[in-house]
FILUMKOL-204485 format. One record per residue (C-alpha): residue number from 0; x, y, z. Coordinates in steps of 0.1 Angstrom, whole numbers, plus 5000, padded with zeros to 4 digits. Example, Ala and Ser with C-alpha at 12.3 -4.5 7.8 and 13.67 -1.06 7.14 Angstrom:
   num      u      v      w
     0   5123   4955   5078
     1   5137   4989   5071
***
This chain:
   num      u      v      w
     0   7496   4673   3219
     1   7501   4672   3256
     2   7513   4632   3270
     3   7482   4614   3287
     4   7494   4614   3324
     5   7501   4577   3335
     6   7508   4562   3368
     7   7543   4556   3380
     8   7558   4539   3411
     9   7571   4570   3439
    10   7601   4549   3456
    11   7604   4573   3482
    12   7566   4573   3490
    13   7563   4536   3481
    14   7530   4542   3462
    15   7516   4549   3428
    16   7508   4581   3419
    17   7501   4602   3389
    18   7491   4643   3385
    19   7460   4652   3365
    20   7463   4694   3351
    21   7431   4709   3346
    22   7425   4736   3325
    23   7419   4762   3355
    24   7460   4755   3359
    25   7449   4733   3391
    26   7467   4699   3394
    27   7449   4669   3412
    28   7470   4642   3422
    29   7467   4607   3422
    30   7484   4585   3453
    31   7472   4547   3456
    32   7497   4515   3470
    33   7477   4496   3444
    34   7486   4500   3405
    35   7452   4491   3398
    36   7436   4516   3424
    37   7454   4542   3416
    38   7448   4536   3374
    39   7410   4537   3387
    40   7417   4569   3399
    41   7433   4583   3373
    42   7409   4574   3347
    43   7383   4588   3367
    44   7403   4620   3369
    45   7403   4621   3331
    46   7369   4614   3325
    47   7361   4645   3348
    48   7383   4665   3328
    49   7373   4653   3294
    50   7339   4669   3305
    51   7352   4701   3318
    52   7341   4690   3355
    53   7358   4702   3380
    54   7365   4676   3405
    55   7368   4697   3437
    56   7396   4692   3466
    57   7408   4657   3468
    58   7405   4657   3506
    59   7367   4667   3498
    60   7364   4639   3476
    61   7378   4616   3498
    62   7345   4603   3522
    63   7348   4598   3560
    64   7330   4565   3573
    65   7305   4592   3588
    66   7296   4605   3555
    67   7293   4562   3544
    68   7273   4559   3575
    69   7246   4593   3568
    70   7244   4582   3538
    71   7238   4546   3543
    72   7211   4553   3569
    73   7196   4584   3547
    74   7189   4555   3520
    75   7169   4529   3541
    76   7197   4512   3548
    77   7196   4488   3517
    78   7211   4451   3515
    79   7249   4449   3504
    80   7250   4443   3471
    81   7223   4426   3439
    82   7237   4390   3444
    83   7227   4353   3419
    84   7201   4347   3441
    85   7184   4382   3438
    86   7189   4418   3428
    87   7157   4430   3448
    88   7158   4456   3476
    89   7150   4442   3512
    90   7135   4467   3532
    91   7151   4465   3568
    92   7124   4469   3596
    93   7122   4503   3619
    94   7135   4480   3647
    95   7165   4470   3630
    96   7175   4504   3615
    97   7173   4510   3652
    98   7196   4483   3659
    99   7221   4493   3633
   100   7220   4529   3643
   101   7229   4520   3678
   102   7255   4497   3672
   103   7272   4520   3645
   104   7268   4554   3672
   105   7281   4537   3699
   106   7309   4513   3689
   107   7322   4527   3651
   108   7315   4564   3650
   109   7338   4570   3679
   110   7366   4550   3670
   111   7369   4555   3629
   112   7337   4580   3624
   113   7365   4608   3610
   114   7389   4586   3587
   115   7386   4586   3554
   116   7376   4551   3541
   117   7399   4552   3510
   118   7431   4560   3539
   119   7418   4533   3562
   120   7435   4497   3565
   121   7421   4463   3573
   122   7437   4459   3601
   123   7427   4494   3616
   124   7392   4480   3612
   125   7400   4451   3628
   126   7414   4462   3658
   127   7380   4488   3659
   128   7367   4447   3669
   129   7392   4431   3687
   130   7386   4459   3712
   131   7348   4453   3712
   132   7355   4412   3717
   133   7381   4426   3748
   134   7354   4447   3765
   135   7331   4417   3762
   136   7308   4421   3734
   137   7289   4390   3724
   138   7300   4375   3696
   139   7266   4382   3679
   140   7271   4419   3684
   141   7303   4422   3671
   142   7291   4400   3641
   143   7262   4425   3635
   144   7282   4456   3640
   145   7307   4444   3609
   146   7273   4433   3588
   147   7259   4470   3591
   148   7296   4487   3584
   149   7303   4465   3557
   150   7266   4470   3540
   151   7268   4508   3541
   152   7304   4506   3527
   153   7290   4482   3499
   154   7264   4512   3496
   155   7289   4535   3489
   156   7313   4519   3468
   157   7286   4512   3443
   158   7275   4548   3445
   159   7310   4557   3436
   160   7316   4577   3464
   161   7346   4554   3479
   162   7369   4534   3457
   163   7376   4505   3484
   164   7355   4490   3511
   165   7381   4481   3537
   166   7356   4464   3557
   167   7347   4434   3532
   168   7381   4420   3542
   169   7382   4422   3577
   170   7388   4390   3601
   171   7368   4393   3630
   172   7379   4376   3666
   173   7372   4345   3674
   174   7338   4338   3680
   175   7329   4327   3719
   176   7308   4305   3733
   177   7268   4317   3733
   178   7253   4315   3764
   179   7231   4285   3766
   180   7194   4289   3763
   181   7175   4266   3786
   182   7139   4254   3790
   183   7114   4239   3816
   184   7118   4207   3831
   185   7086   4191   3833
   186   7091   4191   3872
   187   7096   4232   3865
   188   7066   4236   3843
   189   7042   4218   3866
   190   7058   4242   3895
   191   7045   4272   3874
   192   7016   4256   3862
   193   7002   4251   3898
   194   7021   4271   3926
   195   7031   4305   3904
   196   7010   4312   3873
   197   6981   4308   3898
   198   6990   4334   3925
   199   7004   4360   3893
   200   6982   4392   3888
   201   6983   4378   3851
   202   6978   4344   3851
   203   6963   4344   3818
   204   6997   4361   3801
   205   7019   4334   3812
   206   6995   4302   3805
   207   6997   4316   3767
   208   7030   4322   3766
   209   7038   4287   3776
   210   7010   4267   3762
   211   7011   4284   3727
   212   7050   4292   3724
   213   7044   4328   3712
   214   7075   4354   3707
   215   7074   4379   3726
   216   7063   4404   3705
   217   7032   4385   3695
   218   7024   4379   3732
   219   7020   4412   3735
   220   7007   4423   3701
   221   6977   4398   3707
   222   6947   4414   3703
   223   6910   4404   3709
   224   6899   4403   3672
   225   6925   4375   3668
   226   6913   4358   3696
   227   6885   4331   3693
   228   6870   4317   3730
   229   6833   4310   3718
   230   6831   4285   3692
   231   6836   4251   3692
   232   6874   4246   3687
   233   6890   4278   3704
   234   6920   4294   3687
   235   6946   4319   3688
   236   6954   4333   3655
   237   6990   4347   3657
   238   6988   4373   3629
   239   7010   4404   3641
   240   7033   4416   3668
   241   7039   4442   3691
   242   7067   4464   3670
   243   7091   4479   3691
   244   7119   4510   3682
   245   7143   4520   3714
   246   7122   4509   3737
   247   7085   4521   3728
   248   7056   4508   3711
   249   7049   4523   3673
   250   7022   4498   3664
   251   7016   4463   3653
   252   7036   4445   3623
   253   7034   4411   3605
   254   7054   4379   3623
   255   7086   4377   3618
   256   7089   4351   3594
   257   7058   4342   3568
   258   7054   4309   3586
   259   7048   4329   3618
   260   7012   4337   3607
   261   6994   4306   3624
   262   6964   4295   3639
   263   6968   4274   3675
   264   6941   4254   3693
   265   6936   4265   3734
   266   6933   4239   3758
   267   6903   4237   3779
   268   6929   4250   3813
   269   6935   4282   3788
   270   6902   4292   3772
   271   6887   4294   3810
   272   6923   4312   3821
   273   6915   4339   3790
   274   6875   4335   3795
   275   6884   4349   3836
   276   6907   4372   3821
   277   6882   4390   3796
   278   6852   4390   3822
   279   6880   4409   3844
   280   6890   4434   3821
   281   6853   4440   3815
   282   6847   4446   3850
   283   6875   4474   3851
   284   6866   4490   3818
   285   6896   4478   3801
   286   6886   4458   3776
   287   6881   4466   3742
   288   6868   4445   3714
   289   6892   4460   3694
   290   6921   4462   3719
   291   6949   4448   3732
   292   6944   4412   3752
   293   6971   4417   3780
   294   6977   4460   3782
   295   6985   4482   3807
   296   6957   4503   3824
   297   6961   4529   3790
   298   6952   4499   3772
   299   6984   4503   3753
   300   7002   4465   3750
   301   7034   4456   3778
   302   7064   4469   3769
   303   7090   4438   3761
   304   7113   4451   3788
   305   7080   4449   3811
   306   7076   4414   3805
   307   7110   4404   3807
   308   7110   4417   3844
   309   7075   4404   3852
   310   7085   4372   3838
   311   7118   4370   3859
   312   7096   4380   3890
   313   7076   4352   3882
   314   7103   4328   3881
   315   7117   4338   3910
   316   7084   4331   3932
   317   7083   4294   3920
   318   7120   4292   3933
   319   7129   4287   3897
   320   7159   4313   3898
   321   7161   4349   3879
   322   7180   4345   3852
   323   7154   4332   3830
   324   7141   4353   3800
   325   7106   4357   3779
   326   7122   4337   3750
   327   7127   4310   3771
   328   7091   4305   3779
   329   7090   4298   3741
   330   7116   4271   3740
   331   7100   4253   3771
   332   7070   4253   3747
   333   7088   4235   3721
   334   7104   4212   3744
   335   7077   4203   3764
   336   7056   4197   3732
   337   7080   4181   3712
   338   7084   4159   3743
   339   7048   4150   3743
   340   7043   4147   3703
   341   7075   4131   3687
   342   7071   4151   3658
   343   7091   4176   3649
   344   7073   4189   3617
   345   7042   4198   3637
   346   7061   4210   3664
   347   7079   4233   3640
   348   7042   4246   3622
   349   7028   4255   3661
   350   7060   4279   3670
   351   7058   4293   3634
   352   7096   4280   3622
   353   7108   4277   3583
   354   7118   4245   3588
   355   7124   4220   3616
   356   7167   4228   3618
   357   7157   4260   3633
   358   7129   4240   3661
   359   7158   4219   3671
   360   7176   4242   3678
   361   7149   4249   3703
   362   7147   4214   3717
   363   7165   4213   3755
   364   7159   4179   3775
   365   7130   4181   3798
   366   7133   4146   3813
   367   7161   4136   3837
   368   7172   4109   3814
   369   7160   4097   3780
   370   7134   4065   3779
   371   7131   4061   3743
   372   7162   4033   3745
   373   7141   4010   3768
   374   7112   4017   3750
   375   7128   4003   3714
   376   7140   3975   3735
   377   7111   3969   3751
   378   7096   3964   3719
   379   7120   3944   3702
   380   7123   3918   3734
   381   7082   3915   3731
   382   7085   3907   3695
   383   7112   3887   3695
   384   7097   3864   3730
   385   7057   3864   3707
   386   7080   3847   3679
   387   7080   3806   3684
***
């Protein structure tokens, strides 16, 4: 009876190897630096063999992070791996397969897209982002770009088709500063209020975008049916979003999160700024019961990179400066609220957050300096002169 093959240390090669002969007469061969690895190998070999399968040419067997990557993105790019807190499926949004496509095409294909994965070091993957940090990537970026790679190489480890994710080790650069975000002042805000918003071509657009904190995508997702202006408490009901793949509009999804489905109450200033805007749109045949609230003359909703440049435009004509984005106009609404209402919970229910951690993160100081020290004392010097 012939020996089992086993795996022996190759001191010239410095590895672990062991040869496999299948009854064809071929001979497959087994070459790992890890004992463990390469017994992995080997047993799989024998399996194969033990079945009469033939395992084909090692170098076809051996899958290039391109093949990882097709494969990953062929599957709906599932979540890593079934973890303790669940073993269900997350389905990834069109956007964000978008996202991962982009960042995988343009910053890992190039660079390791024709390495094999079970030849590929650590450290060759982390160089692949050291150079990304060099050339400036935000840190966020470069943190996403591993997340995707390391998902579709957990994808194909437990599909079998690799036998080591080289990714799940990697040490990424150190992480540098975000760039700040920034609110409204209420000096600002009252600027906008009365000199810009005003004079704008959509005045109704911005006044809900500040005055009910909506994402971007859900200020231009907002359609009429979710718009009350009749009755006798006026509302907004934030119930989908504008959904967005490279660039262009492919319909209306839910809010991000499941808090994000709320109902706000207008202000007076609003209801008549939407009430003008409707009785406008009427008046050019725009407007549809149906339709999209703020739209281009198509009636299709504003693309986000639209709004970003009307909103900068804006900015700019109440002296404000240019480098101020959409998403900023929704933490000056939870600033300038939370100012006003010293509460975060109910801060955190009106811009739709899971808890109030992620609203203060929001918060940015719209006062020059901070009363609520001479307030408290205030109050403790009157009580403490009433007491005899």
């Amino acid at each position: 009876m012939a020996q089992r093959p086993t795996v022996r240390w190759n001191e010239g090669a410095e590895r672990w190897m062991a040869w496999v002969r299948f009854p064809d007469g071929s001979r497959r061969k087994v070459e790992r630096l890890s004992k463990v690895d390469a017994q992995h190998d080997l047993d799989e070999l024998l399996a194969l063999r033990a079945q009469a399968l033939d395992p084909g040419p090692r170098r076809e067997r051996l899958a290039s992070f391109d093949d990882v990557l097709d494969a990953w993105f062929e599957a709906g790019c599932p979540n890593a791996v079934p973890s303790a807190a669940s073993r269900h499926a997350r389905v990834k949004s069109p956007s964000t397969i978008s996202n991962a496509r982009q960042l995988l095409d343009t910053s890992v294909r190039p660079v390791v897209g024709k390495l094999r994965v079970d030849r590929t070091t650590t450290e060759r993957l982390e160089g692949l982002f050291q150079a990304m940090a060099k050339k400036g990537y935000a840190t966020s970026t470069v943190d996403r770009t591993w997340h995707y790679l390391n998902q579709a190489c957990q994808h194909a480890l437990r599909h079998r088709r690799i036998n080591v994710n080289p990714a799940a080790a990697v040490l990424l650069p150190a992480a540098r500063p975000a760039k700040p975000r920034k609110s409204f002042t209420i000096e600002q805000a009252q600027r906008l209020l009365v000199d810009a918003i005003p004079r704008d071509t959509r005045p109704a657009m911005w006044l809900t975008g500040l005055m009910c904190g909506l994402r971007p995508g859900e200020l231009a997702g907002l359609r009429w049916p979710f718009v009350d202006l009749d009755s006798k408490a006026p509302s907004i009901h934030v119930a989908e979003r504008a959904l967005e793949v490279e660039d262009r509009y492919v319909g209306q999804a839910s809010p991000k999160t499941p808090r994000g489905h709320r109902r706000i109450g207008l202000h007076p200033l609003l209801v008549a700024a939407l009430q003008r805007h409707r009785h406008d749109m009427q008046a050019l045949e725009l407007y549809d019961p149906d339709g999209f609230v703020f739209c281009t003359r198509n009636g299709t909703p504003m693309t986000l990179n639209n709004l970003r440049r009307a909103f900068r435009q804006l900015c700019e004509r109440a002296g404000l400066g240019s480098d101020w984005t959409t998403y900023e106009l929704r933490h000056s609404f939870v600033s300038l609220v939370s100012d006003q209402l010293d509460d975060l919970l109910k801060v955190a229910d009106l811009a739709g957050h899971s808890d109030t951690r992620t609203t203060q993160g929001y918060r940015h100081a719209v006062r020059p300096s901070l009363p609520h020290a001479i307030e408290a004392w205030d109050r403790l010097l009157d009580t403490a002169s009433a007491q005899p």
